[in-house]
C-alpha positions in Angstrom: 0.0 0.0 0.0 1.1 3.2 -0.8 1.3 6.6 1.6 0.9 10.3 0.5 3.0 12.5 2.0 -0.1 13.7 4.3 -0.7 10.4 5.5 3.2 9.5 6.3 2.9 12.7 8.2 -0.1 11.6 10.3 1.2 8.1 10.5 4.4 9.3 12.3 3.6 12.8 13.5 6.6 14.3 10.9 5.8 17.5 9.6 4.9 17.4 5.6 7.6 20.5 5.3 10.1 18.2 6.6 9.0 15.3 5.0 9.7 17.3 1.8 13.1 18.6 3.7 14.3 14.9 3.7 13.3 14.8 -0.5 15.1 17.7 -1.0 18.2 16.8 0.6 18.1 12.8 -0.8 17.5 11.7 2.4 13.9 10.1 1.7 12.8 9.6 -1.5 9.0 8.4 -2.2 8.5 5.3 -4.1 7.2 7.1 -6.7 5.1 10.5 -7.8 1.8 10.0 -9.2 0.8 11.3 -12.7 -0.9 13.5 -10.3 2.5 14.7 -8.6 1.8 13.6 -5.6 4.9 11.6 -3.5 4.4 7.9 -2.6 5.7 6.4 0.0 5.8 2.5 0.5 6.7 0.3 3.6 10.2 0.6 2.7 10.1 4.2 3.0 8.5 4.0 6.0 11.0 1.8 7.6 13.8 4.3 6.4 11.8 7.0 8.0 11.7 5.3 11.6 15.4 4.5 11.1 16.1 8.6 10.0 14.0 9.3 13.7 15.6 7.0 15.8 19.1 8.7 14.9 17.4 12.1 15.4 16.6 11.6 18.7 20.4 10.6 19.1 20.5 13.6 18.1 22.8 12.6 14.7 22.7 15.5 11.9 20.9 14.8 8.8 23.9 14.7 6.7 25.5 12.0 9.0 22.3 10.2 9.1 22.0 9.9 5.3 25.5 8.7 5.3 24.9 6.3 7.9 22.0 5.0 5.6 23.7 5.1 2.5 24.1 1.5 0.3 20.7 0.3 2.0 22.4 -1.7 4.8 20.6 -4.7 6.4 17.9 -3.1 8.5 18.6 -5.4 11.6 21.8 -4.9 12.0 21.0 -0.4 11.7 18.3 -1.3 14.5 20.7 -3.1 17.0 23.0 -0.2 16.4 20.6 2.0 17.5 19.2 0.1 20.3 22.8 0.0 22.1 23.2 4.0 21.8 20.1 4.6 23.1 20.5 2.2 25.6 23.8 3.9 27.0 22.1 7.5 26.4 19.3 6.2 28.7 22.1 5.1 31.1 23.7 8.3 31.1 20.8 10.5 31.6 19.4 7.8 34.0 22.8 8.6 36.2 22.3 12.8 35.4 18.7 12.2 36.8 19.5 10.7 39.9 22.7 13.0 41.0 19.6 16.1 40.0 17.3 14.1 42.6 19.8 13.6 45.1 20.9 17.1 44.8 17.5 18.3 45.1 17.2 16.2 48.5 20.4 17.3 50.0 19.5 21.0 49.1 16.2 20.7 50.9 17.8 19.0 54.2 20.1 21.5 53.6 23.0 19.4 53.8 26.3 19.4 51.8 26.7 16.8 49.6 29.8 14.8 49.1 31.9 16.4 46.4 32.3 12.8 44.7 28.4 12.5 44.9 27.7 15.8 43.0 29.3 15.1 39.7 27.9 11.5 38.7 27.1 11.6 35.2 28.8 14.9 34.8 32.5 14.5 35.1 33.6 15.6 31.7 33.7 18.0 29.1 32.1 15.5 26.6 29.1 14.7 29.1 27.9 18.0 28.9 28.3 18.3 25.7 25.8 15.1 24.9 23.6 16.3 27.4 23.1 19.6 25.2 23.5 18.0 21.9 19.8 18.0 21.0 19.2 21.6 22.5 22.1 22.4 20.4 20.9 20.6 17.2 17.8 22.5 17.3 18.9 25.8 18.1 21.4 25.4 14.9 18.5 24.2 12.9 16.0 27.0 13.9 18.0 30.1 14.7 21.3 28.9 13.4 22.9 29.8 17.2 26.1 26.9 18.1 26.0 27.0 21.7 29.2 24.4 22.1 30.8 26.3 18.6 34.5 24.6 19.8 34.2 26.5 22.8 35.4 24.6 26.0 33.1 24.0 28.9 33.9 24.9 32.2 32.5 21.5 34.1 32.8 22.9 38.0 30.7 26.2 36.7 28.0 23.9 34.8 27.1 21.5 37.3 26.5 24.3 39.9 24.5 26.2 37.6 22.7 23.1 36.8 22.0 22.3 40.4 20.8 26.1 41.0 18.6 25.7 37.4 17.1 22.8 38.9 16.6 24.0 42.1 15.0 26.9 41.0 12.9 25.3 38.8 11.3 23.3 41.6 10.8 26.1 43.6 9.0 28.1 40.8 7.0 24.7 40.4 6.5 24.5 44.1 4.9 27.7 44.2 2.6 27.2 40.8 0.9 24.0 42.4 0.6 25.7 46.3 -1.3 28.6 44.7 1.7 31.6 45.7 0.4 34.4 43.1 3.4 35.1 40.5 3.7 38.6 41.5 3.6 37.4 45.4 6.8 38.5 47.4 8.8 35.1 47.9 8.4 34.5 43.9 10.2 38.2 43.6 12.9 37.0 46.1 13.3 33.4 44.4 13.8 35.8 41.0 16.4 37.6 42.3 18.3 35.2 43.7 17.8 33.6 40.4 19.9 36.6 39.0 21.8 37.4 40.6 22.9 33.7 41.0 23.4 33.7 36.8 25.3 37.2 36.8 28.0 35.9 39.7 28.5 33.4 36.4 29.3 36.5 34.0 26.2 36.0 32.1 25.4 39.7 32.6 21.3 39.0 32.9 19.0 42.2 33.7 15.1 41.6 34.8 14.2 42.5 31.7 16.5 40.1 29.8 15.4 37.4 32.2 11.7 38.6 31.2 12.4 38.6 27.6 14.0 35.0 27.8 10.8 33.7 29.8 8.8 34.9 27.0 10.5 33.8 24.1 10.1 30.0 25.5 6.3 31.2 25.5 7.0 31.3 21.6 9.6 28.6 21.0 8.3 24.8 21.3 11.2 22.9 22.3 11.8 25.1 25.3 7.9 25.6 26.1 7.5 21.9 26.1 11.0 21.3 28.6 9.1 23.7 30.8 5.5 22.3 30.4 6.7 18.5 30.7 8.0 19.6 34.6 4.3 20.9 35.3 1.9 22.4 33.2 1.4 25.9 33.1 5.4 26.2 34.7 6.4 28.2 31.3 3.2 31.0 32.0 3.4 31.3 35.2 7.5 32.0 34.9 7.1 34.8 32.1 3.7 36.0 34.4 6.5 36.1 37.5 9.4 37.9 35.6 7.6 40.5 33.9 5.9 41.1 37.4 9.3 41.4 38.6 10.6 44.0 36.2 7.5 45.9 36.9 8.5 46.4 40.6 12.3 46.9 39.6 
């Protein structure tokens, strides 16, 4: 049986534009255009489309994905590959998550944690950069901005920001689901801190450049929905708070 291009893109919730991206660029070719001109799209097609998404969410570029699939290797062997890196991604971000969790216990007792403790998962220069790959990828692809651009991370500075982030987050979170009003006082001080915390980094953050980046995940999808998968409504009530907060400043 044969597929439009709308029905691929119901099937496996790919845009039509990108499906005709991936034509474009050779990546996935229909089967065959109809005298009508419409693209047809077979099983086989199909298949190569699930393999193309299974590398995207390893975050591999396009180009490398098309090499990857280049000669029509045996699909097996392409869908063991992929089943080992996403296994070890899952067992590195399984590790992240549980030094976040444990750092969001310890910061709650209010205890230290042991310095050994606070880095699982994050001891290098290359973890970090995995973790942000697919952040990266799609800020390269939509607003052509290289966040890693061969620049070198400073581990120590990221895992405390990351624990702060988080932290925050929570509270912010916290304060959503208890009902606190987003112009009430503690969310004002939790902003601040917030800031001030980001500008002892060098990042040089105003209220109404914190305000302006709240908003623009209010526009953007991949960072609404990072906001929105925490709690619903998280990403509002955030842009609600900081706008409050320049208002007062």
């Amino acid at each position: 049986m044969l597929h439009t291009v709308k029905e691929v893109s119901s099937i496996s919730n790919v845009t039509i534009k990108t499906l005709h991206h991936y034509h474009r660029i050779g990546l996935l070719l229909p089967c065959e255009i109809s005298e009508s001109g419409y693209r047809l799209y077979g099983t086989k097609e199909l298949e190569r489309l699930q393999q193309i998404l299974f590398y995207r969410e390893l975050d591999f570029p396009l180009e490398t994905i098309k090499e990857l699939l280049e000669g029509q290797p045996e699909r097996k062997s392409i869908l063991l590959q992929q089943e080992k890196l996403l296994l070890n991604r899952q067992q590195r971000l399984e590790t992240i998550l549980q030094t976040l969790r444990t750092s969001i216990h310890y910061s709650e007792r209010g205890v230290a944690m042991e310095n050994q403790d606070m880095f699982k998962g994050l001891e290098s220069e290359a973890a970090w950069k995995e973790a942000m790959s697919g952040q990266n990828e799609y800020l390269k692809q939509t607003y052509e901005v290289d966040l890693l651009d061969e620049a070198s991370i400073d581990v120590g500075a990221m895992n405390e920001q990351a624990v702060e982030a988080g932290a925050f987050m929570k509270d912010m979170a916290n304060a959503l689901s208890t009902g606190i009003k987003h112009n009430d006082a503690q969310i004002k001080e939790l902003i601040s801190s917030h800031i001030s915390f980001l500008n002892g980094y060098g990042h040089g953050i105003s209220a109404a450049d914190f305000a302006a980046q709240t908003r623009f995940f209010l526009q953007d999808d991949f960072h609404l929905r990072m906001l929105e998968d925490q709690q619903t409504g998280l990403a509002y009530y955030v842009a609600a708070a900081a706008d409050a907060f320049v208002s007062d400043n």
